[in-house]
ZAMINU-607606 format. One line per 3 residues: number of its first residue (from 1); their letters; for each residue x, y, z of C-alpha. Coordinates in Angstrom, 1 decimal. Layout:
N
NUM = A = X,Y,Z  ...
//
This chain:
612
1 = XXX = 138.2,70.5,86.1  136.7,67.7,87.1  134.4,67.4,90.5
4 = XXX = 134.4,63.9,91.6  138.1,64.1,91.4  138.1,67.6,93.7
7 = XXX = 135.5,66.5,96.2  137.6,63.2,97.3  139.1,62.7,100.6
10 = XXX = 137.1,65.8,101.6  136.1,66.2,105.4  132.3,66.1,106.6
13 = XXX = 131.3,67.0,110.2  128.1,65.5,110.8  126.1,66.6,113.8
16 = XXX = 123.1,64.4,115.0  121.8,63.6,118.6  120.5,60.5,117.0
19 = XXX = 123.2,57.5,116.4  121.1,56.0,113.7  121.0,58.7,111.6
22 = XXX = 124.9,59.3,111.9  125.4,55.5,111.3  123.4,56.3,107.9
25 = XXX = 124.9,59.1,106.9  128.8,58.0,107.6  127.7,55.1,105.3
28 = XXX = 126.3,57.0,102.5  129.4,59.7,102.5  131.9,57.7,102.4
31 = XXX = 130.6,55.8,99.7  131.7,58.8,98.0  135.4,58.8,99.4
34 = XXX = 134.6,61.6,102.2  135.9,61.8,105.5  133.3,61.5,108.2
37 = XXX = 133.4,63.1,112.0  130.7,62.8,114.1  129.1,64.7,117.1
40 = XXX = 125.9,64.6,119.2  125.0,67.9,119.6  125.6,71.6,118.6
43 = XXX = 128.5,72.3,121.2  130.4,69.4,120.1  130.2,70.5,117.0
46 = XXX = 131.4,73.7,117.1  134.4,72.4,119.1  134.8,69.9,116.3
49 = XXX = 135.0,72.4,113.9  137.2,74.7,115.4  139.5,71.7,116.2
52 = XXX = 139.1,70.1,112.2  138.2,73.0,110.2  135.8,70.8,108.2
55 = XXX = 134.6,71.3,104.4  131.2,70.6,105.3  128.3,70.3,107.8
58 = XXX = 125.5,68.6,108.5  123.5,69.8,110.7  120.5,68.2,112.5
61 = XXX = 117.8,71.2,114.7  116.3,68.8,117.2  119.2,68.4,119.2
64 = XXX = 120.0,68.5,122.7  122.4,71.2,124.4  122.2,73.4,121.9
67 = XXX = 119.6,73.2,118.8  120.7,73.5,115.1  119.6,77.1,114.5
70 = XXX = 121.6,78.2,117.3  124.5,76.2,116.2  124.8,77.4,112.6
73 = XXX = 124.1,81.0,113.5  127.1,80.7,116.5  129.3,78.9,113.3
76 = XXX = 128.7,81.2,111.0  130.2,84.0,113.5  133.2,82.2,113.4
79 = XXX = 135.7,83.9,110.5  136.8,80.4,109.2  133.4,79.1,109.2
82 = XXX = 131.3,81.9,107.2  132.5,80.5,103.9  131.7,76.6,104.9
85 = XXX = 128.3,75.2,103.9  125.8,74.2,106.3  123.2,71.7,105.3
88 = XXX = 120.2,71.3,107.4  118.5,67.3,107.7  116.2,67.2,109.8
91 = XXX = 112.5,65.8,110.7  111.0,69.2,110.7  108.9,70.7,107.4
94 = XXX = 107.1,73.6,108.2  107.9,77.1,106.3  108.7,78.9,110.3
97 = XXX = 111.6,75.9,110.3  112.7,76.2,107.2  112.9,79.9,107.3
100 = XXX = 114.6,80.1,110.3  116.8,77.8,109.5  118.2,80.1,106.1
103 = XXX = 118.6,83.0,108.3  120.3,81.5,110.7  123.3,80.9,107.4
106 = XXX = 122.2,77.2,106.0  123.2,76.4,102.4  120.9,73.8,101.8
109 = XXX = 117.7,72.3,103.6  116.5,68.3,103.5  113.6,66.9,105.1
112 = XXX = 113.7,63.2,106.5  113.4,60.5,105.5  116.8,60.8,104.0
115 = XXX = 117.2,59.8,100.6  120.7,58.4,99.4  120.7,60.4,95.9
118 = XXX = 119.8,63.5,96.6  121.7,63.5,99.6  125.0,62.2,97.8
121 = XXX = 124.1,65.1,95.2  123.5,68.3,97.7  126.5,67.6,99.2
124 = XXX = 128.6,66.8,95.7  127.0,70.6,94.6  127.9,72.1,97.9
127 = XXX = 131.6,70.8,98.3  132.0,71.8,94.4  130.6,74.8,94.8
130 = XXX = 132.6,75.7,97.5  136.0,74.5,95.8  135.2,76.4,93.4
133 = XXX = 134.7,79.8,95.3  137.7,78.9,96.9  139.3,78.6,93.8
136 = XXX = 138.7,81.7,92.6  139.7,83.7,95.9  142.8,82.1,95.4
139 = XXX = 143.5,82.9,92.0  142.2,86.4,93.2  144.5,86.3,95.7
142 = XXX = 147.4,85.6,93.6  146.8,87.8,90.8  146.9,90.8,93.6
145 = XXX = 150.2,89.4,95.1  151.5,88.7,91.3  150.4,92.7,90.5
148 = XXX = 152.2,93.9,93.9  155.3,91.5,93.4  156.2,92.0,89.8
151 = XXX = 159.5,94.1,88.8  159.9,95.9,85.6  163.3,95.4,84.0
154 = XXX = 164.3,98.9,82.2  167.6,98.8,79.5  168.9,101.5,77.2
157 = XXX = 170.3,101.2,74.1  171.7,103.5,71.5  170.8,104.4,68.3
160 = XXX = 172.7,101.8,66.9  171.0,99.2,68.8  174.1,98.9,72.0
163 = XXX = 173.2,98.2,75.0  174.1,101.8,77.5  172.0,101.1,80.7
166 = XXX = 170.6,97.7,82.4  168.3,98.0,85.8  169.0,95.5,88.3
169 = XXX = 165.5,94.2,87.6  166.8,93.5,84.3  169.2,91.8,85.9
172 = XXX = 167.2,89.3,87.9  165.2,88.6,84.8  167.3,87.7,82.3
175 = XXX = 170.3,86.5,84.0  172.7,88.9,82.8  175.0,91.4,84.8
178 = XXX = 175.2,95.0,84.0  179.0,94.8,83.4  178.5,91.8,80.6
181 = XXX = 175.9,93.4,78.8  177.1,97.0,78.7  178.3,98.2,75.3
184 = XXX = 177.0,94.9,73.4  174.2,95.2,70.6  171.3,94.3,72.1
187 = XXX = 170.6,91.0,69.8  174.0,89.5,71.4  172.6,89.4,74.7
190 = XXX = 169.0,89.3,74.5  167.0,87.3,71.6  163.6,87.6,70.9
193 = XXX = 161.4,84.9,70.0  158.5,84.2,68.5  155.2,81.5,69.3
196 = XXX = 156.8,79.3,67.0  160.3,79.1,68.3  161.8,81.5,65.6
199 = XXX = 164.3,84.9,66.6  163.0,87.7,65.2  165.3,89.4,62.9
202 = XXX = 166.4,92.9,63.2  163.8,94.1,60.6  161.1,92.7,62.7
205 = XXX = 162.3,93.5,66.4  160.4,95.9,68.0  163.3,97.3,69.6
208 = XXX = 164.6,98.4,66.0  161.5,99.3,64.3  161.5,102.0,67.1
211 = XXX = 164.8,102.7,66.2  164.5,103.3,62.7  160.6,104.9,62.5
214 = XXX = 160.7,106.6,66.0  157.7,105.4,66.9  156.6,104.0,70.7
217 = XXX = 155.5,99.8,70.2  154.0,97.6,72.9  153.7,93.8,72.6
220 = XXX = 153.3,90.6,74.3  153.6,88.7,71.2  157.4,87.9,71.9
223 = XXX = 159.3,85.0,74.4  162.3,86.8,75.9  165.0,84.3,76.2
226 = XXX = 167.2,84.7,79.5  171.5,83.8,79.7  170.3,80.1,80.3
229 = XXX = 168.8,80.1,77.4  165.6,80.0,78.8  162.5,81.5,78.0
232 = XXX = 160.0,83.5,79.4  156.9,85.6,78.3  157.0,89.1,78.2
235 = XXX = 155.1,92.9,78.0  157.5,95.0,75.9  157.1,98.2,75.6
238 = XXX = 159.9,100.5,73.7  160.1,104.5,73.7  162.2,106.6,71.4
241 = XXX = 165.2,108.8,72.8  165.2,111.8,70.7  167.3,115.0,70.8
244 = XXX = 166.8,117.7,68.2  163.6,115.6,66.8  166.3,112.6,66.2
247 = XXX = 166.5,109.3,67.6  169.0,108.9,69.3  168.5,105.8,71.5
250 = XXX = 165.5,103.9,72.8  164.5,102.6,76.2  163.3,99.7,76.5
253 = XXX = 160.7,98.4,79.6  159.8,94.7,79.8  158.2,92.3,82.7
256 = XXX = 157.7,88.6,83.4  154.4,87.9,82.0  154.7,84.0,82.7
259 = XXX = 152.4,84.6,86.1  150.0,86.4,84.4  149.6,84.2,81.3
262 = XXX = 149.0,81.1,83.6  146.4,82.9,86.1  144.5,84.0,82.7
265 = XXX = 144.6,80.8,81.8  143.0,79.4,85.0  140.8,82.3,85.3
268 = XXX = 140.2,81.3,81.3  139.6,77.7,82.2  137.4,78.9,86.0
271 = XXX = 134.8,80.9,83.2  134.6,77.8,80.8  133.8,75.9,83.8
274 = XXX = 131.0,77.7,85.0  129.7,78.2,81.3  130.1,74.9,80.8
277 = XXX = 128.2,74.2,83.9  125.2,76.8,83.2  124.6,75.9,79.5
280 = XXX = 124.6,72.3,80.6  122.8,71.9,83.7  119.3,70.1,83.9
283 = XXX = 118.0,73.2,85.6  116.8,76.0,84.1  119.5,78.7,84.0
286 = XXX = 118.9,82.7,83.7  120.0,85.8,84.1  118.1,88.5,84.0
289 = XXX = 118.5,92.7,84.6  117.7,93.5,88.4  115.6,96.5,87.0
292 = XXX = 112.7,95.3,85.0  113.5,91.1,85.4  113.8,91.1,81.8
295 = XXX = 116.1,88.2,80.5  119.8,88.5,79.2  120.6,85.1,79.0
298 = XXX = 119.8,81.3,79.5  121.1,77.9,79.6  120.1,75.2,77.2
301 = XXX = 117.5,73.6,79.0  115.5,76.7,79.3  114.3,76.8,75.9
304 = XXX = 114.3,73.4,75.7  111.7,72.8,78.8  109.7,75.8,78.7
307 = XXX = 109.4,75.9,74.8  110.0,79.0,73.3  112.7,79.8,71.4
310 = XXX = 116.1,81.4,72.5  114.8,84.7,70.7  111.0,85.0,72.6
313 = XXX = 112.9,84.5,76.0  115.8,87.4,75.5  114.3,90.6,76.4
316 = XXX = 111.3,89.4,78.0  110.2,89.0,81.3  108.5,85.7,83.5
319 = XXX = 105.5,87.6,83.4  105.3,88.4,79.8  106.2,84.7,78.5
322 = XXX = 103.1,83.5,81.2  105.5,81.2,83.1  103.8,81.9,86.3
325 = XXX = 101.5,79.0,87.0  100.3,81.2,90.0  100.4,84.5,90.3
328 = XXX = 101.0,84.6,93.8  104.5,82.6,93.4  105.8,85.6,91.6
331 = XXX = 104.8,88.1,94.4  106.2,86.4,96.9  109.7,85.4,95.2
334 = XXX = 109.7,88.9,94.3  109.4,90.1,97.8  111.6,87.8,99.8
337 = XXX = 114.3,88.4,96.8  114.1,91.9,97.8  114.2,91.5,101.1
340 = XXX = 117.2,88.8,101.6  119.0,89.3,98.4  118.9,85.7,97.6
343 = XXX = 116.4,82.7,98.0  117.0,78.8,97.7  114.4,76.3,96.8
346 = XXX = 111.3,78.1,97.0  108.6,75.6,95.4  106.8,77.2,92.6
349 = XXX = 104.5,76.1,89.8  105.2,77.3,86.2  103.6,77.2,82.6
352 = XXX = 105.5,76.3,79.8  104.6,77.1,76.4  102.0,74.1,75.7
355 = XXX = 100.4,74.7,78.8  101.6,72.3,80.7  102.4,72.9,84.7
358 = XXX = 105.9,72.0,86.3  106.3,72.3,89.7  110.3,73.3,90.9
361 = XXX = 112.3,74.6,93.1  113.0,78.3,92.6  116.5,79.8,93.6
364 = XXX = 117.8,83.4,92.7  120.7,85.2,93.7  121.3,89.2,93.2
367 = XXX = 124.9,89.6,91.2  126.9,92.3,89.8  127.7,91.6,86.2
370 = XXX = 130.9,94.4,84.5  128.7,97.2,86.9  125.4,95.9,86.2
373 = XXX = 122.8,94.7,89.0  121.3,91.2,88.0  119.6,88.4,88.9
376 = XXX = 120.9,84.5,88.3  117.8,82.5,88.6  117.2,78.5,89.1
379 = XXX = 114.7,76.5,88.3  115.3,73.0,89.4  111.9,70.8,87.8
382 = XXX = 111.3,68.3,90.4  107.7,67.3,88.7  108.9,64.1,88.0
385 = XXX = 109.9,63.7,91.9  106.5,65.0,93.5  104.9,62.2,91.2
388 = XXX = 107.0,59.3,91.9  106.4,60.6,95.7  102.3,60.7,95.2
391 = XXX = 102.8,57.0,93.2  104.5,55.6,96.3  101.9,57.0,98.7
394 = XXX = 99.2,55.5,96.2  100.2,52.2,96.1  100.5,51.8,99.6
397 = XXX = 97.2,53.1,100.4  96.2,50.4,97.6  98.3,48.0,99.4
400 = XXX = 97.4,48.0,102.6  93.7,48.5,101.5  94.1,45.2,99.6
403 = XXX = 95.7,43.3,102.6  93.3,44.4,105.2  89.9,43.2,102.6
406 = XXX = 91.8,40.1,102.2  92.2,39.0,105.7  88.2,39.9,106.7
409 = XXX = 86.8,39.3,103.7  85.7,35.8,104.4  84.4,36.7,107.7
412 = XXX = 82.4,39.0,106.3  80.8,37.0,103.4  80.0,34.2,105.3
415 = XXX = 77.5,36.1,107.6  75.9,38.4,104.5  75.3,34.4,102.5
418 = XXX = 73.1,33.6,105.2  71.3,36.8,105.9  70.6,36.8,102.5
421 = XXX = 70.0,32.9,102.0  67.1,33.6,105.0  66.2,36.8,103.1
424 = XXX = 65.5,35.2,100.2  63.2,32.1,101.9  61.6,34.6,103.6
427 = XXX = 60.5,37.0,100.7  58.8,33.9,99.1  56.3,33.5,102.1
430 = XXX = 52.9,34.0,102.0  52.4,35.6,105.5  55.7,38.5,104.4
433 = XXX = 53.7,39.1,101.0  53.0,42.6,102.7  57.4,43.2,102.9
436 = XXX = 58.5,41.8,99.5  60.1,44.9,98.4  61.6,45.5,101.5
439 = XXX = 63.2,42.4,101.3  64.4,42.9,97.8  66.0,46.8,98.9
442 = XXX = 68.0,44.7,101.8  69.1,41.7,99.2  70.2,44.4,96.8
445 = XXX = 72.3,46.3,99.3  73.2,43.6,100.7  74.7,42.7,96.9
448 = XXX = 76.2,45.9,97.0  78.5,45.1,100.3  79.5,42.3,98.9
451 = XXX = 80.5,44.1,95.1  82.8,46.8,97.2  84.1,44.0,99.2
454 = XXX = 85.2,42.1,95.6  86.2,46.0,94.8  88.5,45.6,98.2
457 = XXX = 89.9,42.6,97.5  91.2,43.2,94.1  93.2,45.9,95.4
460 = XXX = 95.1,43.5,97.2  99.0,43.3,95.7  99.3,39.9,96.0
463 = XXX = 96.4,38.8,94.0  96.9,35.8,92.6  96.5,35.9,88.2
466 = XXX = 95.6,33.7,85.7  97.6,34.9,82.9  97.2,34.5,79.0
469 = XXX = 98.2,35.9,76.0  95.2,37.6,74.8  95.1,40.4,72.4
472 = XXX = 93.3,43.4,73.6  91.7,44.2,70.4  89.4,41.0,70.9
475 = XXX = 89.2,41.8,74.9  87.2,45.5,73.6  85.4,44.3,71.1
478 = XXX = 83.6,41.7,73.4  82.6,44.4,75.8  81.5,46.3,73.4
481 = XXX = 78.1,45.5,73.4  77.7,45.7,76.7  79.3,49.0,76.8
484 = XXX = 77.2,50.3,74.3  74.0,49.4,76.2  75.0,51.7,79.0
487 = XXX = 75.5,54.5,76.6  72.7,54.0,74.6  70.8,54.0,77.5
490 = XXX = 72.0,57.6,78.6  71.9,58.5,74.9  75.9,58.9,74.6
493 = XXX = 77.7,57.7,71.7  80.7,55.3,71.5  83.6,55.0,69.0
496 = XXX = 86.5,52.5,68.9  89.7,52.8,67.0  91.6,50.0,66.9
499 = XXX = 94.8,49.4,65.3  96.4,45.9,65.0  98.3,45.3,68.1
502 = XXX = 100.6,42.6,69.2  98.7,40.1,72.3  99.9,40.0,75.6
505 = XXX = 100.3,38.2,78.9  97.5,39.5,81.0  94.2,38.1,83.1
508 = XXX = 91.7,38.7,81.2  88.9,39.0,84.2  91.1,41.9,85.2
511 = XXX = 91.7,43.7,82.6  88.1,43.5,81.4  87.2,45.0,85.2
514 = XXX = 89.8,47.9,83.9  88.3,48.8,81.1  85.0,48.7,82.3
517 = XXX = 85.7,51.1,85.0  87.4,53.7,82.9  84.7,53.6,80.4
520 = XXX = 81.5,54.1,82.7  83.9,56.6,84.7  84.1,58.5,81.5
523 = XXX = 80.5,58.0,80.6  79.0,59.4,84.2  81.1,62.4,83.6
526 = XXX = 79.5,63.5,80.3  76.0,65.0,79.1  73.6,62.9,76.8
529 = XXX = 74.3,63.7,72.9  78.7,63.3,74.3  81.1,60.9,72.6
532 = XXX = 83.4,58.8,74.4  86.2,57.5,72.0  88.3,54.2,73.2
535 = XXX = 91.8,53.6,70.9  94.1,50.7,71.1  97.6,51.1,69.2
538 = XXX = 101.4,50.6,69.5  104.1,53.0,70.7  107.4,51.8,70.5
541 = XXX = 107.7,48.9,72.9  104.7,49.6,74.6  100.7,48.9,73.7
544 = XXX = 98.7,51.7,74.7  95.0,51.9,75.4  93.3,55.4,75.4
547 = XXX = 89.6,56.1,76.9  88.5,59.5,76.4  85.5,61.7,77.4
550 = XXX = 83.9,64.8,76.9  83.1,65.7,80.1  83.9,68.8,82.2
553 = XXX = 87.1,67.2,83.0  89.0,66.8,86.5  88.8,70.4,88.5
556 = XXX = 92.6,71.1,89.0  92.6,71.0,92.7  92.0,67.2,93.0
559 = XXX = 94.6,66.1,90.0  97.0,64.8,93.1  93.9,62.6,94.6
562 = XXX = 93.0,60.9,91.0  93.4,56.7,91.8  93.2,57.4,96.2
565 = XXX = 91.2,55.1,97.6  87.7,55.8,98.9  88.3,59.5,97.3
568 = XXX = 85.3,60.0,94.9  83.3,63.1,93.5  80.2,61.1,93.0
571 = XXX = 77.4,61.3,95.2  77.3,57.5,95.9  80.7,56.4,94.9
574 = XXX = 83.3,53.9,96.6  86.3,56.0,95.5  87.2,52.2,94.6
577 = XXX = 87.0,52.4,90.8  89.9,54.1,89.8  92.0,52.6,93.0
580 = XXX = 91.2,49.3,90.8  92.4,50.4,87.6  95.9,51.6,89.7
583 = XXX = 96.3,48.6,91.4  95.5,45.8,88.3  97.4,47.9,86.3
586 = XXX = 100.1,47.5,88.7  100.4,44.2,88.9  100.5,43.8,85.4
589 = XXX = 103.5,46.0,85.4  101.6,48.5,83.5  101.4,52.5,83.9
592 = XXX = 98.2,54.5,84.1  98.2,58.4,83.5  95.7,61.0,82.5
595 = XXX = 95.1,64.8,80.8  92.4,66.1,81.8  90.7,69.7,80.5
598 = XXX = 87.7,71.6,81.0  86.9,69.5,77.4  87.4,66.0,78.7
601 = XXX = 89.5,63.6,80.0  91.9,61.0,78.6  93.2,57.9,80.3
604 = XXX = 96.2,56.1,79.3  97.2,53.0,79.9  100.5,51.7,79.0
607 = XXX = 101.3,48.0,78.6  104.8,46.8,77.9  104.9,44.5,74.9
610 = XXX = 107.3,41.2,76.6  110.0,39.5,73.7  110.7,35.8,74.2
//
């Protein structure tokens, strides 16, 4: 079954008070092929929907007339709509909204701004999700009318194999009148046949082995072929007729299995789809027992992601394999599963196996299972997402840091070149001999303005670079000494590794500023007697340079700040530093990323190696 092909020509009902956002969202849906109706608030929708029986609905809250959580709970009421999704967009992100807004019967919840992708992707799951419930009341449906409709043709036949009674069923099934068939053997009338398109023989027809061994037999291993010379599958079952402990006869009881076989097929095909779909969805799949949360069975990617093996997960509980980041995650999925009976996209934090912390969002659903109570479970990592969303918010802050330096910088400077000009005439005058010192505090600070003003300015994205190709081995080695100094100073030890390394096109004034920040960062974070190790070497297509401490590492609770301008731990820090490092490695489409434990911290920086 394919679901792009199921989800086309599909209808949408989008409901949104602003004409923007329904301008936006008609365009991205029917990208996908869907069919768009539009309303302004919650009254027109529900008159749209009662009028177009949509597939789908978006749902804005903020709406005049009637809000959005008034609107889905007054939809959901509605018989026809109970079954239809309801996906929330809206401006509002607070837990009470959100909440609310599941209560009230939403499927899904997005927060503006919209995204294309994950828009075109919630409503892709919900429409296939929903075909396929559909689906499968359908073929529910018709395996119930298929049980209540279904005749059972009945014949008798002698002990010589002649046909003595025919039902009328038997009639209607295989073509045949009573009056034709009456008084023929059986084999003249009606042939057996087998998968392969062979009749069976007397020997091997059922009919006769019950015959000769008076013995009952029931198959649906035969094709029953009608007068047409069709054919059909069948359930045959034969009985013996016996008088005085002989067989005399044998009645025979078959039915139209062709139904059957083909709703067994799509219920066949309906479970390969969803296995399909759980063993190969991105998200981490489970089921687990309702009792104790212990785990029956998982999708691929669980192991995969979290690290253990198939055979530590079976049997075992969240809480037992440590997955719980924070406690408190577990207690309160627990509570509002028991509660509600299901949850959607609660955003946890777990641990996989190497210790490393994904953030998702958790889903879980109560389901029977042959008579048992369990839980299906959904972890859907969206680590990956949270850090593209904190880069984006990074470099903006960089960015408009950058352009605000570079457009009163040189008013600035100006003024502090001629205090200090003055500052420094003055100091060498006989009659201020008395205020030397004082005048070389304000020269120093005044040397220190203007450093975190050249600190402002090269966070500026549109820095202009004077690019070489320079090998970054050579670049280390000629800061070394001065590196050293600083660490000698403090009594910390430094150690290069540095493996041969192709050059590249960088500015070498920058990149030098880089490294120098990364290294003092790392040596301000450590005790004397501590070693700070820098490595250069090649992965793949990338050159990768690698600072690392032994400090006390970066507390947990600031990882998300790391590379924010003006945010420092230091006493007398800019918070400019590592803002630097972000923004030249950015514009020498490089990558910066860190580990830190309570051991140290390790920065990384990534530069793509260019071919020509």
């Amino acid at each position: 079954m394919n679901p792009n092909k199921l989800l086309k020509n599909q209808l949408v009902l989008i409901a949104d008070d602003n004409k923007s956002t329904r301008i936006l969202l008609r365009r991205i849906l029917e990208q996908d092929g869907y069919t768009v109706i539009e309303t302004q608030n919650g009254l027109e929708a529900i008159n749209a929907f009662i009028n177009f029986k949509p597939d789908l609905i978006l749902l804005d809250i903020l709406m005049p007339v009637m809000d959005g959580f008034e609107t889905c709970t007054k939809l959901k009421l509605l018989p026809e709509a109970n079954r239809v999704p309801v996906l929330i967009i809206t401006d509002l992100n607070d837990n009470f909204s959100i909440e609310k807004a599941f209560l009230a019967g939403a499927s899904e919840y997005i927060v503006k701004p919209i995204h294309s992708a994950v828009l075109r992707n919630r409503v892709k799951y919900l429409l296939h999700t929903k075909q396929i419930e559909d689906n499968l009341i359908a073929r529910e449906k018709q395996l119930r009318d298929i049980t209540s409709a279904l005749g059972e043709g009945v014949f008798v036949v002698d002990n010589n194999g002649f046909i003595i009674f025919f039902n009328p069923e038997a009639e209607n099934l295989l073509g045949w009148l009573h009056e034709d068939v009456l008084e023929k053997e059986v084999h003249q009338v009606i042939q057996l046949i087998t998968n392969n398109g062979s009749v069976l023989s007397h020997k091997e027809c059922p009919i006769y082995k019950t015959i000769f061994s008076g013995k009952p037999y029931s198959t649906e291993d035969y094709l029953l072929m009608r007068k047409d010379k069709t054919i059909f599958p069948s359930n045959i079952v034969t009985t013996p007729i016996k008088e005085n402990d002989q067989v005399v006869g044998a009645v025979v009881a078959f039915r139209d299995i062709s139904e059957r076989k083909e709703a067994e097929e799509a219920l066949r095909l309906s479970a390969e789809l969803f296995s399909k779909a759980f063993n190969n969805s991105p998200c981490l799949m489970a089921i687990i027992t309702q009792s104790d949360g212990r785990y029956i069975t998982v999708n691929k990617a669980f192991p995969n992601i979290t690290g253990y093996s198939y055979e530590e997960i079976i049997n075992h509980t969240s809480v037992e394999l440590n997955l719980w980041a924070r406690p408190c995650d577990f207690t309160k999925i627990s509570n509002l599963l028991s509660e509600k009976g299901v949850i959607y996209n609660q955003e946890v934090e777990w641990q996989l196996k190497s210790g490393e912390l994904r953030k998702g969002l958790f889903s879980a659903e109560k389901i029977n299972i042959n008579g048992k109570q369990c839980i299906m479970t959904v972890f859907n990592d969206i680590t990956e997402i949270k850090r593209y969303e904190r880069e984006i918010t990074r470099l903006d802050q960089l960015n408009l840091v950058g352009e605000i330096a570079a457009g009163i910088a040189h008013e600035i400077r100006n003024p502090m070149t001629t205090v200090r000009g003055f500052l420094q005439i003055f100091s060498g005058k006989e009659e201020y001999a008395n205020n030397k010192e004082h005048f070389k505090l304000m020269i120093k600070e005044l040397d220190r303005a203007n450093a975190i003003i050249t600190e402002f300015l090269s966070l500026a994205k549109n820095k202009v670079l004077n690019l070489k190709m320079i090998n970054l081995s050579t670049l280390i080695k000629g800061i070394y000494p001065l590196i050293q100094g600083d660490a000698a100073r403090t009594e910390k030890y430094i150690h290069m590794e540095l493996q041969d390394v192709p050059d590249l096109l960088i500015d070498e004034e920058e990149i030098r500023q880089m490294m120098l920040n990364l290294v003092l960062n790392g040596l301000q974070s450590m005790s004397p007697g501590q070693n700070l190790f820098i490595r250069l070497f090649q992965e793949e297509n990338e050159v990768v340079l690698a600072v690392q401490d032994e400090g006390h590492g970066i507390p947990s609770n600031i990882l998300d700040k790391v590379g924010i301008p003006f945010f420092t731990t230091k006493d007398h820090g800019t918070g400019l530093g590592l803002a630097t490092c972000y923004s030249i490695a950015t514009r020498h489409n490089a990558t910066i990323s860190f580990q830190s434990k309570d051991t140290g911290t390790t920065f990384f920086v990534k530069f793509k190696i260019k071919t020509f």
